[in-house]
N, CA, C and O atoms as a GROMACS GRO file, in nm:
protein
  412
    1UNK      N    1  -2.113  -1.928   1.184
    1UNK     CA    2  -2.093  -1.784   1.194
    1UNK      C    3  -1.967  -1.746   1.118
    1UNK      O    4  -1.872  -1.824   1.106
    2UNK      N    5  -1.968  -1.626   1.067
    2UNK     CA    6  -1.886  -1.555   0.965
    2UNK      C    7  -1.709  -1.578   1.073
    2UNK      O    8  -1.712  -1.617   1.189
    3UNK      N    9  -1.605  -1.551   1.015
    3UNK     CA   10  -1.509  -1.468   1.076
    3UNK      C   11  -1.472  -1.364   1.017
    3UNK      O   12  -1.484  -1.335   0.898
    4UNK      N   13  -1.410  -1.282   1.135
    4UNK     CA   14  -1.360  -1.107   1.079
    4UNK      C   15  -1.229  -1.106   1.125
    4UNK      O   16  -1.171  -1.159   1.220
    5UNK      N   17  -1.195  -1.027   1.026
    5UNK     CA   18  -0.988  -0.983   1.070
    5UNK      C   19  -1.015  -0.888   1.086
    5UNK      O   20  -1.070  -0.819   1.000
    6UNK      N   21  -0.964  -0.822   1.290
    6UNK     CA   22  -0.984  -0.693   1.328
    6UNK      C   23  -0.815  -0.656   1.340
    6UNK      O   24  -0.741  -0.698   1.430
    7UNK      N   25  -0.774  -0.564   1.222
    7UNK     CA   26  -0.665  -0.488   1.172
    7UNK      C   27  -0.635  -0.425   1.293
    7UNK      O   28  -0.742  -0.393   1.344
    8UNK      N   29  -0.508  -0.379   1.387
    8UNK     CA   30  -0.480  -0.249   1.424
    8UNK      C   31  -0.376  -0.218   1.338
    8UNK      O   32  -0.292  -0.298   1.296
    9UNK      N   33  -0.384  -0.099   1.312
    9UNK     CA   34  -0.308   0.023   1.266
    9UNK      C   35  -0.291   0.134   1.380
    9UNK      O   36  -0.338   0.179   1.485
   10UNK      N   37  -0.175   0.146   1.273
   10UNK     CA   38  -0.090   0.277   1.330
   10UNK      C   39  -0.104   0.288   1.481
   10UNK      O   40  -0.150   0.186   1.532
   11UNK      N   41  -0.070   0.402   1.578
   11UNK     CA   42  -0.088   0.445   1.699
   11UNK      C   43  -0.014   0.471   1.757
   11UNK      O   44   0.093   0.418   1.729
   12UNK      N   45  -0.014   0.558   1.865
   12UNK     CA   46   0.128   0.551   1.926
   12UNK      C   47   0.123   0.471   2.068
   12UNK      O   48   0.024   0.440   2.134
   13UNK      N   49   0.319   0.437   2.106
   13UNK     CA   50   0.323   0.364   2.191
   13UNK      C   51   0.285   0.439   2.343
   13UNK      O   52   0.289   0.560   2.364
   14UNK      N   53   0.256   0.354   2.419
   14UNK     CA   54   0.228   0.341   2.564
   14UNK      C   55   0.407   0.456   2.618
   14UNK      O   56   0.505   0.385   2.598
   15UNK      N   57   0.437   0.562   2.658
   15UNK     CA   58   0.484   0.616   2.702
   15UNK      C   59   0.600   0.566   2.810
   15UNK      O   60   0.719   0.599   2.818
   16UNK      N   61   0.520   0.469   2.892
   16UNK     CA   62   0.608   0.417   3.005
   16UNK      C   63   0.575   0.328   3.028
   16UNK      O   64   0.466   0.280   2.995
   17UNK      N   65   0.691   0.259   3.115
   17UNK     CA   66   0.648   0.067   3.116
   17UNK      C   67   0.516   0.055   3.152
   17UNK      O   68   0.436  -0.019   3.093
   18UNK      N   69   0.484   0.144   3.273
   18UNK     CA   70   0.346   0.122   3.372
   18UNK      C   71   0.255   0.153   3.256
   18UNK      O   72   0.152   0.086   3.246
   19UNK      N   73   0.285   0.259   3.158
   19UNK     CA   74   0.123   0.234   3.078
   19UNK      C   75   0.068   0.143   2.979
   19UNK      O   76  -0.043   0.121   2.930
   20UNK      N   77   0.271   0.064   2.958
   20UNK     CA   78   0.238  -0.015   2.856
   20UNK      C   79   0.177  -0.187   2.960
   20UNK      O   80   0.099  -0.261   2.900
   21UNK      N   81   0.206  -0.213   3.050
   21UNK     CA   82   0.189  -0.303   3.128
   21UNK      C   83  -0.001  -0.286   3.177
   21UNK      O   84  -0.076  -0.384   3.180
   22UNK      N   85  -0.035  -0.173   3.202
   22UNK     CA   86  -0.173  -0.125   3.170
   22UNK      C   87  -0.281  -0.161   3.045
   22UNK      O   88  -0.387  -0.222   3.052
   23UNK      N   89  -0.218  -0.106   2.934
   23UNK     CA   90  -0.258  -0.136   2.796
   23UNK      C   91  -0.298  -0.292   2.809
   23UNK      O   92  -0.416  -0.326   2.815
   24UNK      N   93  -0.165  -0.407   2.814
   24UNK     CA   94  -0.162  -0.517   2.811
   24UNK      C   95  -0.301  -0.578   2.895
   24UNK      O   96  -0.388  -0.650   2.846
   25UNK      N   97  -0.293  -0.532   3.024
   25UNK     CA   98  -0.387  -0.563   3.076
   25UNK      C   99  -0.508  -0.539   3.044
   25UNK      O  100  -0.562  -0.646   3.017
   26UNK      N  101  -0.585  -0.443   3.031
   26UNK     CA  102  -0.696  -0.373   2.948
   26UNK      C  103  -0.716  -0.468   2.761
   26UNK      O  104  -0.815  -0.448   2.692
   27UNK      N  105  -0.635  -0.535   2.730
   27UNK     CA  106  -0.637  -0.574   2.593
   27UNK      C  107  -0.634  -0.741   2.620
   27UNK      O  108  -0.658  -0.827   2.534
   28UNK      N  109  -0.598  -0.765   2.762
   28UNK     CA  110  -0.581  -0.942   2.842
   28UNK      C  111  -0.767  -0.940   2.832
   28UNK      O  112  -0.839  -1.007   2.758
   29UNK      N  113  -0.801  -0.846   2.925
   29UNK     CA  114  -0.934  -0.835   2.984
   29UNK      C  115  -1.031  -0.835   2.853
   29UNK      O  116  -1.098  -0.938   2.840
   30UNK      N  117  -1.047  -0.744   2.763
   30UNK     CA  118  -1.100  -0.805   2.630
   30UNK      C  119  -1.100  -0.924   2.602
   30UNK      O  120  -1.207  -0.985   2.605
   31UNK      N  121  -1.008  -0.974   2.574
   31UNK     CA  122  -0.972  -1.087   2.504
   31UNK      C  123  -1.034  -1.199   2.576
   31UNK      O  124  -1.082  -1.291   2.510
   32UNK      N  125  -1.038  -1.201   2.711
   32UNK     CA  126  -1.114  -1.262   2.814
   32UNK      C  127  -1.231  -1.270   2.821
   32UNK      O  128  -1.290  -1.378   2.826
   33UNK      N  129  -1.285  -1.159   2.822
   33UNK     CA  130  -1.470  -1.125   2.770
   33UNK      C  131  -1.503  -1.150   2.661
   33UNK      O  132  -1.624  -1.166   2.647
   34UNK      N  133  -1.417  -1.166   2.540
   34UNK     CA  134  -1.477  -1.225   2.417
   34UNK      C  135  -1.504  -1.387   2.424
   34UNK      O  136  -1.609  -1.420   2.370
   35UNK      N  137  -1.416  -1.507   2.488
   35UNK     CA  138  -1.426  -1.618   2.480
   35UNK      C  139  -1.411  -1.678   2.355
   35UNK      O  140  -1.313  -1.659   2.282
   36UNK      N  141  -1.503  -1.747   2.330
   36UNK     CA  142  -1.485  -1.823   2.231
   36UNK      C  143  -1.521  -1.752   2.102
   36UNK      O  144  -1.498  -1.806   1.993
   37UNK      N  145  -1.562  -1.666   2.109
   37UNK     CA  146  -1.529  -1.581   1.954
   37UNK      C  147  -1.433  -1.528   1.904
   37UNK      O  148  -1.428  -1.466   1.798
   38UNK      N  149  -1.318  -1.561   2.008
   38UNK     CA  150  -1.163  -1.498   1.992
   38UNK      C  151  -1.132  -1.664   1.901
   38UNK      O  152  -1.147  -1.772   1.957
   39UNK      N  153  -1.089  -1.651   1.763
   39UNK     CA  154  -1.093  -1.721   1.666
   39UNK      C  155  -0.903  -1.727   1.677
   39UNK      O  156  -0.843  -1.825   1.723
   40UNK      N  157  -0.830  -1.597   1.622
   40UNK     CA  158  -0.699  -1.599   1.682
   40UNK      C  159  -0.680  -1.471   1.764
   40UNK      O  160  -0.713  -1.358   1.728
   41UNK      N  161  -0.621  -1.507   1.878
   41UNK     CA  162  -0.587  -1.387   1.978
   41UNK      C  163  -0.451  -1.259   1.902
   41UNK      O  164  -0.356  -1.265   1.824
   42UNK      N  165  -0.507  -1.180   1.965
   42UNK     CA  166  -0.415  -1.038   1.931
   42UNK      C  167  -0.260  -1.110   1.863
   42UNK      O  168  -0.198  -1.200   1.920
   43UNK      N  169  -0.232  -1.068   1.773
   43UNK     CA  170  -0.092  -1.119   1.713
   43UNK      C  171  -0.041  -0.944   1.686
   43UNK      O  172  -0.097  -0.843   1.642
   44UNK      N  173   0.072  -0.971   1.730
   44UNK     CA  174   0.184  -0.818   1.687
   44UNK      C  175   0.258  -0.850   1.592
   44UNK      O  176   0.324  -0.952   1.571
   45UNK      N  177   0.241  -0.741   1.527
   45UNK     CA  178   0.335  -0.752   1.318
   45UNK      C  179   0.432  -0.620   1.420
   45UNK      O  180   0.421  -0.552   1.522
   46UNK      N  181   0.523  -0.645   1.312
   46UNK     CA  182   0.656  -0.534   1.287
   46UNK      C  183   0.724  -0.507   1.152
   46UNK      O  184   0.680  -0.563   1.052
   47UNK      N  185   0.826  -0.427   1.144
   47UNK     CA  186   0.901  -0.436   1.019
   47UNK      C  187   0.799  -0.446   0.901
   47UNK      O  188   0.852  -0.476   0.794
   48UNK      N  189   0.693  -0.430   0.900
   48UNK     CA  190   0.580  -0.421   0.755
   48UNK      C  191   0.667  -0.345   0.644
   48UNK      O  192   0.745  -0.253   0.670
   49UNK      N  193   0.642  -0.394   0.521
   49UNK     CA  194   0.704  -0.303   0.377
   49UNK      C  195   0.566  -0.349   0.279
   49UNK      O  196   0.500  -0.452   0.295
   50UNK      N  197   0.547  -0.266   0.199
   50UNK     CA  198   0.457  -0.280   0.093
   50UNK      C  199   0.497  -0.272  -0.055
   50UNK      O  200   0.563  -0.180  -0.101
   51UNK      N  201   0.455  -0.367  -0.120
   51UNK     CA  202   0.518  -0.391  -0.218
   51UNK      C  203   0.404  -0.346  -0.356
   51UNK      O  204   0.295  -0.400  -0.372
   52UNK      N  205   0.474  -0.213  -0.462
   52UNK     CA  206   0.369  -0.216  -0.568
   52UNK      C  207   0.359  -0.288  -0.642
   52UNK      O  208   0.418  -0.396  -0.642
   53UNK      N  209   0.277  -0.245  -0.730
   53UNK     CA  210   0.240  -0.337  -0.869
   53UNK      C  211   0.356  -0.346  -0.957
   53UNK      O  212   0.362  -0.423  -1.053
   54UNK      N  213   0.460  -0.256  -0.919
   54UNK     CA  214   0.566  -0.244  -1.048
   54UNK      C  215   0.672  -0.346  -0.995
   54UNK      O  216   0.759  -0.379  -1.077
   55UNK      N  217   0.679  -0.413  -0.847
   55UNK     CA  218   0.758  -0.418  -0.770
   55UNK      C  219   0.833  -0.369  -0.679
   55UNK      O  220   0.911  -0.429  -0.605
   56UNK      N  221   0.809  -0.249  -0.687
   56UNK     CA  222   0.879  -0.140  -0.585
   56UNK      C  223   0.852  -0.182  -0.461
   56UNK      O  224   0.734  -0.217  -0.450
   57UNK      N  225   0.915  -0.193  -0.362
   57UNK     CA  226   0.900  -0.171  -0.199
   57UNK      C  227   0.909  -0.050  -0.161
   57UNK      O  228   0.976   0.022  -0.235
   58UNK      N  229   0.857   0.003  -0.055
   58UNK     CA  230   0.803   0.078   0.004
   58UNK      C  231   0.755   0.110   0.129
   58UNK      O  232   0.674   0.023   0.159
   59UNK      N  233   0.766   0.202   0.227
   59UNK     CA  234   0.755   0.193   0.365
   59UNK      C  235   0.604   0.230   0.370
   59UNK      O  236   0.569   0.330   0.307
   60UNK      N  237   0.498   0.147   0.449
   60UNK     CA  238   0.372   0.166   0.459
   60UNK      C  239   0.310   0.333   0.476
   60UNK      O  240   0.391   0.419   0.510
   61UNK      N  241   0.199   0.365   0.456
   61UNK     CA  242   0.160   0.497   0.469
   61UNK      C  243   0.166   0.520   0.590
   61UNK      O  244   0.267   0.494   0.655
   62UNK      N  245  -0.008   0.607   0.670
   62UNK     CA  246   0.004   0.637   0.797
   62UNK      C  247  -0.105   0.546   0.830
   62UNK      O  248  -0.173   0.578   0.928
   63UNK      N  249  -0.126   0.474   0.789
   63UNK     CA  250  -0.198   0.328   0.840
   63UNK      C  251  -0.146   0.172   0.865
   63UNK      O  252  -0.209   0.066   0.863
   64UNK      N  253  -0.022   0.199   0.887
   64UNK     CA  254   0.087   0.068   0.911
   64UNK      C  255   0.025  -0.051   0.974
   64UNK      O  256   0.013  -0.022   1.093
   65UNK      N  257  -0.001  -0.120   0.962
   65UNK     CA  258  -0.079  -0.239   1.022
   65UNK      C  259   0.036  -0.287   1.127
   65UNK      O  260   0.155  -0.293   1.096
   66UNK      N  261  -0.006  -0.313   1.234
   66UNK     CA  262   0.076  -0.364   1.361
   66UNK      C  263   0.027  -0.443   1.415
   66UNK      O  264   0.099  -0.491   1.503
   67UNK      N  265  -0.146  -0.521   1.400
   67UNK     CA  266  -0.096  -0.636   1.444
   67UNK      C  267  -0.320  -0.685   1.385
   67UNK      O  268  -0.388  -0.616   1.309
   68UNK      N  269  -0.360  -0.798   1.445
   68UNK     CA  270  -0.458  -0.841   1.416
   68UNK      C  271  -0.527  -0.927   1.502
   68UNK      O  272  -0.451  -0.973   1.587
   69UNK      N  273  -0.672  -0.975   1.515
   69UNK     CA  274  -0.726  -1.090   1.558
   69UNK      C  275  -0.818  -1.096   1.502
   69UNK      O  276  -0.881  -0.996   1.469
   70UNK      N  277  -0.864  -1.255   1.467
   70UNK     CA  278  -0.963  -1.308   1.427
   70UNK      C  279  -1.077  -1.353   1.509
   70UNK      O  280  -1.071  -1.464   1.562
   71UNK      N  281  -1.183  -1.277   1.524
   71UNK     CA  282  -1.276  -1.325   1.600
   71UNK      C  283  -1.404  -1.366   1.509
   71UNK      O  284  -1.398  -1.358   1.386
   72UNK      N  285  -1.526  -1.412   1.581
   72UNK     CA  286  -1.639  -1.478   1.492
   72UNK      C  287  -1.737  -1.391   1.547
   72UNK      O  288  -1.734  -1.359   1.666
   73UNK      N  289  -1.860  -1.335   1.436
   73UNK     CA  290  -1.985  -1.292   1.510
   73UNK      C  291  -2.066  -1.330   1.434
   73UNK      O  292  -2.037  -1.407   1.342
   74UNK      N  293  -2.173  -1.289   1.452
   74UNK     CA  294  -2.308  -1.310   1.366
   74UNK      C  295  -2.361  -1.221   1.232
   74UNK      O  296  -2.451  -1.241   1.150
   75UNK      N  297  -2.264  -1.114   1.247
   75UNK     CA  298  -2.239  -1.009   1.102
   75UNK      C  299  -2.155  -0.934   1.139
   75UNK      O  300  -2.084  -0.940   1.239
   76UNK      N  301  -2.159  -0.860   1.058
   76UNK     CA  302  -2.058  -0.725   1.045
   76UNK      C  303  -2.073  -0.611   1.175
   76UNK      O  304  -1.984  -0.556   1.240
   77UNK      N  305  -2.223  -0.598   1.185
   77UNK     CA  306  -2.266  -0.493   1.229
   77UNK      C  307  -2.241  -0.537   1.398
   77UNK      O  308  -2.238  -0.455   1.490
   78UNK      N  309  -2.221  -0.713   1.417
   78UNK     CA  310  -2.172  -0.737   1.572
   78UNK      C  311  -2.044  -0.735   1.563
   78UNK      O  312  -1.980  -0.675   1.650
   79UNK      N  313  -1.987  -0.792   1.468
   79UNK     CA  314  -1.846  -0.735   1.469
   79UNK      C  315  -1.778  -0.639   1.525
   79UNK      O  316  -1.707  -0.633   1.625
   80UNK      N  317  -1.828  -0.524   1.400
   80UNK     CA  318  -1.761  -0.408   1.444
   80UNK      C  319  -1.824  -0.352   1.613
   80UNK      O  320  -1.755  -0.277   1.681
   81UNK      N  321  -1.947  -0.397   1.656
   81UNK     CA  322  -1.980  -0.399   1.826
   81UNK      C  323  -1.850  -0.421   1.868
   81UNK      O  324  -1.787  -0.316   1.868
   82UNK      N  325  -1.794  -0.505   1.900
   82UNK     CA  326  -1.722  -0.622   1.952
   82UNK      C  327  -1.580  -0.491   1.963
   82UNK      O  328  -1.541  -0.430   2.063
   83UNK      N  329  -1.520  -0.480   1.788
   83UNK     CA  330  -1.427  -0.433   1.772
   83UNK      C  331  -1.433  -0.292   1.833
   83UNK      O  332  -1.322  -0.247   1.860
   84UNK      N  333  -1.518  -0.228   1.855
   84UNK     CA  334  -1.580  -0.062   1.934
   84UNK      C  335  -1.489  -0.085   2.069
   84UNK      O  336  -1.452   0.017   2.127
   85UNK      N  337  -1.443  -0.238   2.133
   85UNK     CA  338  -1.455  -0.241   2.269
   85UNK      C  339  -1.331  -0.263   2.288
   85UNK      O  340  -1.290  -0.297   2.399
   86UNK      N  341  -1.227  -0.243   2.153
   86UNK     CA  342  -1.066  -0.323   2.159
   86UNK      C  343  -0.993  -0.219   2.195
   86UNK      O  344  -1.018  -0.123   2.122
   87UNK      N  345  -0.890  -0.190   2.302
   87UNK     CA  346  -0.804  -0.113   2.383
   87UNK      C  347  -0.734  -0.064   2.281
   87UNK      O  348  -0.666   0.035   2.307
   88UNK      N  349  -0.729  -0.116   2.137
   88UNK     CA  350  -0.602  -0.038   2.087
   88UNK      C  351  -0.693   0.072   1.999
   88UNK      O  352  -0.637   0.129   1.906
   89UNK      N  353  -0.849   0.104   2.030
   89UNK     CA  354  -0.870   0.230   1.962
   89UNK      C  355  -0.774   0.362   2.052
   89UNK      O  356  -0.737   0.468   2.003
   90UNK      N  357  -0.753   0.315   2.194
   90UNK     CA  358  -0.701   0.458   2.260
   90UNK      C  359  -0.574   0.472   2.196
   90UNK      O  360  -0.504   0.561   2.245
   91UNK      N  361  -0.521   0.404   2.095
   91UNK     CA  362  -0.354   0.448   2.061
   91UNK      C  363  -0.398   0.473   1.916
   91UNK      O  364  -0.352   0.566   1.850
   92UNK      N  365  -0.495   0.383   1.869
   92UNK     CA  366  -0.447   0.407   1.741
   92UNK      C  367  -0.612   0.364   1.618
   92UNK      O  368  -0.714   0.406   1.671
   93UNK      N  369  -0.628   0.325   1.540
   93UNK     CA  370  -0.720   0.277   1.436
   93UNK      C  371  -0.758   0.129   1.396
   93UNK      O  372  -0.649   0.075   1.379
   94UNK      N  373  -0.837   0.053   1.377
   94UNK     CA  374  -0.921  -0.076   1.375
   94UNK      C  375  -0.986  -0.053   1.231
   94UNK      O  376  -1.054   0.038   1.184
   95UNK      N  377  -0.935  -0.177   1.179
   95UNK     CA  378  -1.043  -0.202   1.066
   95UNK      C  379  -1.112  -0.350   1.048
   95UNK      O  380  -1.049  -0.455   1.054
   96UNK      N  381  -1.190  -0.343   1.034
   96UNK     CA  382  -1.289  -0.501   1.039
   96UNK      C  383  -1.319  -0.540   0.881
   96UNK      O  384  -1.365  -0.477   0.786
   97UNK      N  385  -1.279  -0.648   0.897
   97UNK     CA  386  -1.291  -0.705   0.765
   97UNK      C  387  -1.380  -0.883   0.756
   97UNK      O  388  -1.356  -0.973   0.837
   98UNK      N  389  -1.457  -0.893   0.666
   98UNK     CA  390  -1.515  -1.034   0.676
   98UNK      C  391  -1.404  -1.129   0.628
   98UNK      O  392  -1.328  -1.096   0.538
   99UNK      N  393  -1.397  -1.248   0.690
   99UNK     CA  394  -1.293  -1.360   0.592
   99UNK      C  395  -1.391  -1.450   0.550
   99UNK      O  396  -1.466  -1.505   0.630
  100UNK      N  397  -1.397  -1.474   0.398
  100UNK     CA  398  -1.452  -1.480   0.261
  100UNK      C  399  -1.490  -1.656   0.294
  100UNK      O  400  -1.380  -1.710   0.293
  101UNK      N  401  -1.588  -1.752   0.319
  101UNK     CA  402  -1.582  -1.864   0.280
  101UNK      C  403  -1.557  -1.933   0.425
  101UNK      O  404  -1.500  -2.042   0.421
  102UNK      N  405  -1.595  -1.880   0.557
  102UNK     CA  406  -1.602  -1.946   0.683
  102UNK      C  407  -1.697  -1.969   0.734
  102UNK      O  408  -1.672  -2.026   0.840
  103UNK      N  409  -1.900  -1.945   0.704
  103UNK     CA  410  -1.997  -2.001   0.732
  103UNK      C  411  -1.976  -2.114   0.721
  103UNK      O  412  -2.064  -2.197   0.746
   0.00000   0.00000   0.00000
């Protein structure tokens, strides 16, 4: 079976400890129901810069990537199922991507 890199972007934070301690939980519980298709579990990025073609650095747009997991399905179209069910659509944006050469 394929693997996919499910991107979060952007979003905003959890307000207060209790909602961020909530979140966590709600994103534990996923991660739990996926099993063994959780390939790598939720990882958190920070400090992101983007670098152009000229060399310039640059502070990301309004799609800042903040963090990722690699899970496995049977295509795209279970994939993005899967990814429909990840806690960080309530803050913020998901993008699913295939990784190239893992059948």
């Amino acid at each position: 079976m394929p693997n996919y890199v499910v991107a979060y972007q952007d979003g905003r934070k959890p307000e207060t400890l209790e909602e961020t301690a909530e979140f966590i939980v709600r994103c534990e519980s996923w991660v739990a129901k996926l099993g063994e298709k959780v390939v790598t579990p939720p990882t958190r990025l920070r400090n992101s810069k983007v670098i152009q073609s000229d060399g310039e650095v640059t502070e990301p747009g309004r799609e800042r990537l903040t963090g990722f997991s690699v899970i496995t399905a049977e295509s795209m179209e279970d994939a993005l199922e899967i990814a429909k069910q990840c806690p960080h659509l309530e803050i913020g944006t998901v993008e699913v991507a295939e990784v190239i050469g893992t059948e």
